[in-house]
C-alpha positions in Angstrom: 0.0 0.0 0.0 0.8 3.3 -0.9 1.7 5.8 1.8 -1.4 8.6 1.7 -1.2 11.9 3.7 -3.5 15.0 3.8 -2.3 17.9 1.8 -4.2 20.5 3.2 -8.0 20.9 5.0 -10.4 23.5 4.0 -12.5 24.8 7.0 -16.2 24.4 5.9 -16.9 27.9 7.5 -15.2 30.0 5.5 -15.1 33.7 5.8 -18.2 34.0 4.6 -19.8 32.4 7.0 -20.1 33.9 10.4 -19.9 30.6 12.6 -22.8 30.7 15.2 -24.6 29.2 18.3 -27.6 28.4 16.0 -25.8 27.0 13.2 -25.4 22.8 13.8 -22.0 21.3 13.2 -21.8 19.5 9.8 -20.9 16.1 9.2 -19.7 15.6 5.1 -20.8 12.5 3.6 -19.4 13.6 0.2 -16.7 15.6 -1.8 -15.4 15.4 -5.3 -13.2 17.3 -8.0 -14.8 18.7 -10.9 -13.1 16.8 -13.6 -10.9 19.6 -14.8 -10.1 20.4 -11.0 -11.0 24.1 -10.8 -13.5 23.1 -8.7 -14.5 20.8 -5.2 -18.2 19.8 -4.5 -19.4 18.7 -1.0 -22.5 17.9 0.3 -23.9 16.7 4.1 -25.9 17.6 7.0 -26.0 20.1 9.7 -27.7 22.9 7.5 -28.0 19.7 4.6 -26.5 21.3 2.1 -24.1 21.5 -0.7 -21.5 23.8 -1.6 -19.3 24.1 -5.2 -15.3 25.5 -3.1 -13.4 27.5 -6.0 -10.2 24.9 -6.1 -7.3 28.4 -5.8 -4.2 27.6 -4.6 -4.0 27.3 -1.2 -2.7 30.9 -0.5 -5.4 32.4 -2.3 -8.1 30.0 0.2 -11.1 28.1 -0.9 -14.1 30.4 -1.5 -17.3 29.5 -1.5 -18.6 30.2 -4.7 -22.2 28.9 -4.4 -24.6 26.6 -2.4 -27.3 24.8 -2.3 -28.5 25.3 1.7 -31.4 24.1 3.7 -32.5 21.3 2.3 -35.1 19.3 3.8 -32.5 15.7 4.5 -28.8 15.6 4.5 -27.0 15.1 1.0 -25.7 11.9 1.4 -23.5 11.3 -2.2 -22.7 13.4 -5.1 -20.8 12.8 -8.4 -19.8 14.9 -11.2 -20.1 14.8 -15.2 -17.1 14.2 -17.0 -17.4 17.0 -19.6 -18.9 20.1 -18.4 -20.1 21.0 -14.7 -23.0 19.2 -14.4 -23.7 17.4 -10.9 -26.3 15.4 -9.2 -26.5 14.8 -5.7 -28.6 12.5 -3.8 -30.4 13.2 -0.4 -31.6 11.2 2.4 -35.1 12.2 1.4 -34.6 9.7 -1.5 -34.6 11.9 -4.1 -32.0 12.7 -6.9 -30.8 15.8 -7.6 -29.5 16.9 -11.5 -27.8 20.1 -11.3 -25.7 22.4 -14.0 -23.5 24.7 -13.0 -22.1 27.2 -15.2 -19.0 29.8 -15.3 -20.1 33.5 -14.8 -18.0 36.6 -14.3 -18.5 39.7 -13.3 -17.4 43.2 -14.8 
C-alpha cells in the first residue's frame, strides 16, 4: 500500500460564513473534484447542504462560490459529469438531484 497523507483541510466555514450558536455542526458524507479540478463539491448535514469551493491555490483560500442550503434531509452522495459542470446529488429524502452549474464573471 501506498503511503497517503493530507495535503491540506479546507474549513467548511469560511469567511463567509459567520460561525454561530444556532448554526449545527456538519458532518460531510461527500466531496469530489470537478473533472478539470478548478473546482470541489461537498454535500452533508448540519444545515443539509451542498456547496461548489473554488479549487485556488491554497494561498489564495477556498471560496465558497455557491450553495445549495437548507435542504429538507442531508446530501448523502454526489458525483460529477465528465465534460462540463453538471452534478447530481442524492439526499436522504430519497430523491436525486440533477444540477448544472455554469462559469459567470463579473465586470
Amino acid at each position: 500500500m501506498k503511503k497517503m497523507e493530507t495535503i491540506r483541510k479546507i474549513e467548511w466555514f469560511g469567511e463567509e460564513f459567520e460561525r454561530t450558536e444556532l448554526i449545527k455542526p456538519s458532518a460531510l458524507y461527500a466531496a469530489m473534484f470537478t473533472t478539470d479540478g478548478k473546482y470541489i463539491l461537498a454535500g452533508g448535514t448540519g444545515r443539509n447542504e451542498v456547496r461548489i469551493f473554488k479549487n485556488n491555490d491554497p494561498s489564495d483560500g477556498y471560496k465558497v462560490v455557491s450553495s445549495i442550503a437548507d435542504l429538507n434531509h442531508a446530501c448523502l452522495t454526489l458525483d460529477v459529469v465528465h465534460e462540463g459542470y453538471g452534478f447530481a446529488f442524492g439526499c436522504a429524502d430519497g430523491y436525486l438531484r440533477i444540477m448544472s452549474m455554469s462559469e459567470t464573471t463579473t465586470e
